[in-house]
C-alpha positions, 0 to 999 in steps of 0.5 A, spaced: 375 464 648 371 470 645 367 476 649 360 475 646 356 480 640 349 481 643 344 484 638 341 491 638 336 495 638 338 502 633 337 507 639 342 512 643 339 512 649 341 510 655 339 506 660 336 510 666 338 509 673 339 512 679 346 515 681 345 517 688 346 512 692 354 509 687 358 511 693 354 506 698 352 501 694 360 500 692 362 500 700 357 494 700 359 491 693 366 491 696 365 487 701 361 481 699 366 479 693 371 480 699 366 475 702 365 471 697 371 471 693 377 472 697 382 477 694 381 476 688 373 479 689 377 485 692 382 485 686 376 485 682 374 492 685 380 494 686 380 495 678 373 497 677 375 503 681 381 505 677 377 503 671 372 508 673 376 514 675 382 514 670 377 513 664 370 515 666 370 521 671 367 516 676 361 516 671 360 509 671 354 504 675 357 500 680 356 492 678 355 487 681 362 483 679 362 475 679 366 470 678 362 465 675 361 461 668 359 465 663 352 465 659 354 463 653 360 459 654 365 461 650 365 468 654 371 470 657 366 476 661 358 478 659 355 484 661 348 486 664 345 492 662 338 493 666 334 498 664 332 502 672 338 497 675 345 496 675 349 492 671 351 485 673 359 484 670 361 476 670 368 474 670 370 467 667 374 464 673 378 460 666 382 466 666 386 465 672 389 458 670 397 457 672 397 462 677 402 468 673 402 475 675 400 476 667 393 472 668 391 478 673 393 484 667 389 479 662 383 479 666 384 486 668 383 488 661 377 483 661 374 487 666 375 493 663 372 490 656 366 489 660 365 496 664 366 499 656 359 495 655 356 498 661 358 505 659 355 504 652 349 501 656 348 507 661 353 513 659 353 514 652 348 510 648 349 505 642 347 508 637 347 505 630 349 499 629 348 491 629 351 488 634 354 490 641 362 491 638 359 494 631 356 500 634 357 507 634 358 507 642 363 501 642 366 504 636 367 511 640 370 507 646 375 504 642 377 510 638 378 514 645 380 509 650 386 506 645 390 511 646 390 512 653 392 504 655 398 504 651 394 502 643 396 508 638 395 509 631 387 505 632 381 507 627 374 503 629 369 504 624 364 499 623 364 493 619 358 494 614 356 490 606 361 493 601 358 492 594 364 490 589 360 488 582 357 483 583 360 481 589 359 483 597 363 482 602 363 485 609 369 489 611 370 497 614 374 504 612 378 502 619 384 499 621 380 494 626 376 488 624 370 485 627 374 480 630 379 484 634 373 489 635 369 485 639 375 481 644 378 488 644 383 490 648 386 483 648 386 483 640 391 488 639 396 487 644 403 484 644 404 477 645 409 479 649 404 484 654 401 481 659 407 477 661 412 484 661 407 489 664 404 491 670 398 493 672 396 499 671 394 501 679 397 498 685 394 493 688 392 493 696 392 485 697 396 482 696 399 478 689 400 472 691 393 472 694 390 474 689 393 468 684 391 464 689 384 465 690 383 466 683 385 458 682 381 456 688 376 458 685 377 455 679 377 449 681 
């Protein structure tokens, strides 16, 4: 399954939104994906958290987070930006299938793909560029985030018709396809990674709980 292209408009403004409220509407979000989720709606926000504070300064809107089928199927997470409204981050329930603590760092890095939108959506802008994974605000996330999640020696640029002749092609300057772009950071790793790595913050429920309630909710 693939995170999804959405198509732009060629702008680098940013959604407006009000902020004032972020810490209190977090309190409540938290407690209903507990309430609907279980501890796999706590570990959803537990990861937001950390997403937020390690990578965006706490910038970032707080989502509704959902575990729930994605619009288009094939997405493994979509994004919501909303002009005046906070963003809306739905989780595929796919993504814990067996029950291994390696699911849990896949779809915390499925999560962070998604909060990467929201950021482009209402932090920096997403500039030009025909797609959601070919713009100038996903591409700067990329090329900053890379490096600060264990991915060295990345260089985003956009994928754009190179003329050769009399032939055209699609290709870019970078060392990133469009493809690995947009399924980004999963692309890149290691197909060893998510079965030998620990999740990036500590966990306040447990593991197995977790696990378990993600394939509860799957099935």
């Amino acid at each position: 399954m693939e995170d999804c292209n959405a198509q732009l408009e060629v702008t680098r403004s940013t959604l407006q939104l009000d902020f004032s409220r972020q810490a209190e509407l977090l309190s409540v979000m938290k407690q209903v994906a507990e309430h609907y989720y279980g501890a796999l709606g706590s570990f959803y926000y537990e990861g937001f958290e950390h997403i937020n504070r390690t990578h965006f300064g706490g910038d970032l809107p707080v989502p509704m987070l959902q575990v729930a089928m994605t619009p288009y199927g094939a997405c493994i997470g979509y994004t919501m930006s909303r002009e005046s409204r906070q963003p809306i981050i739905r989780i595929h329930p796919s993504l814990i299938k067996i029950g291994v603590a390696g699911e849990l760092l896949y779809s915390y890095e499925t999560l962070l793909h998604e909060c990467c939108h929201a950021a482009v959506a209402y932090l920096i802008g997403a500039g030009k560029g025909d797609t959601s994974h070919n713009c100038e605000g996903w591409l700067e996330l990329v090329n900053k985030l890379s490096p600060e999640i264990g991915l060295t020696n990345i260089n985003a640029q956009p994928t754009k018709t190179i003329r050769e002749g009399k032939a055209v092609r699609k290709g870019t300057n970078g060392n990133v396809s469009q493809g690995d772009l947009s399924r980004w950071p999963h692309s890149l790793r290691e197909p060893s990674y998510y079965a030998t790595t620990p999740l990036p913050f500590e966990l306040r429920v447990p593991m197995e709980q977790v696990i378990a309630d993600g394939i509860a909710i799957r099935h």
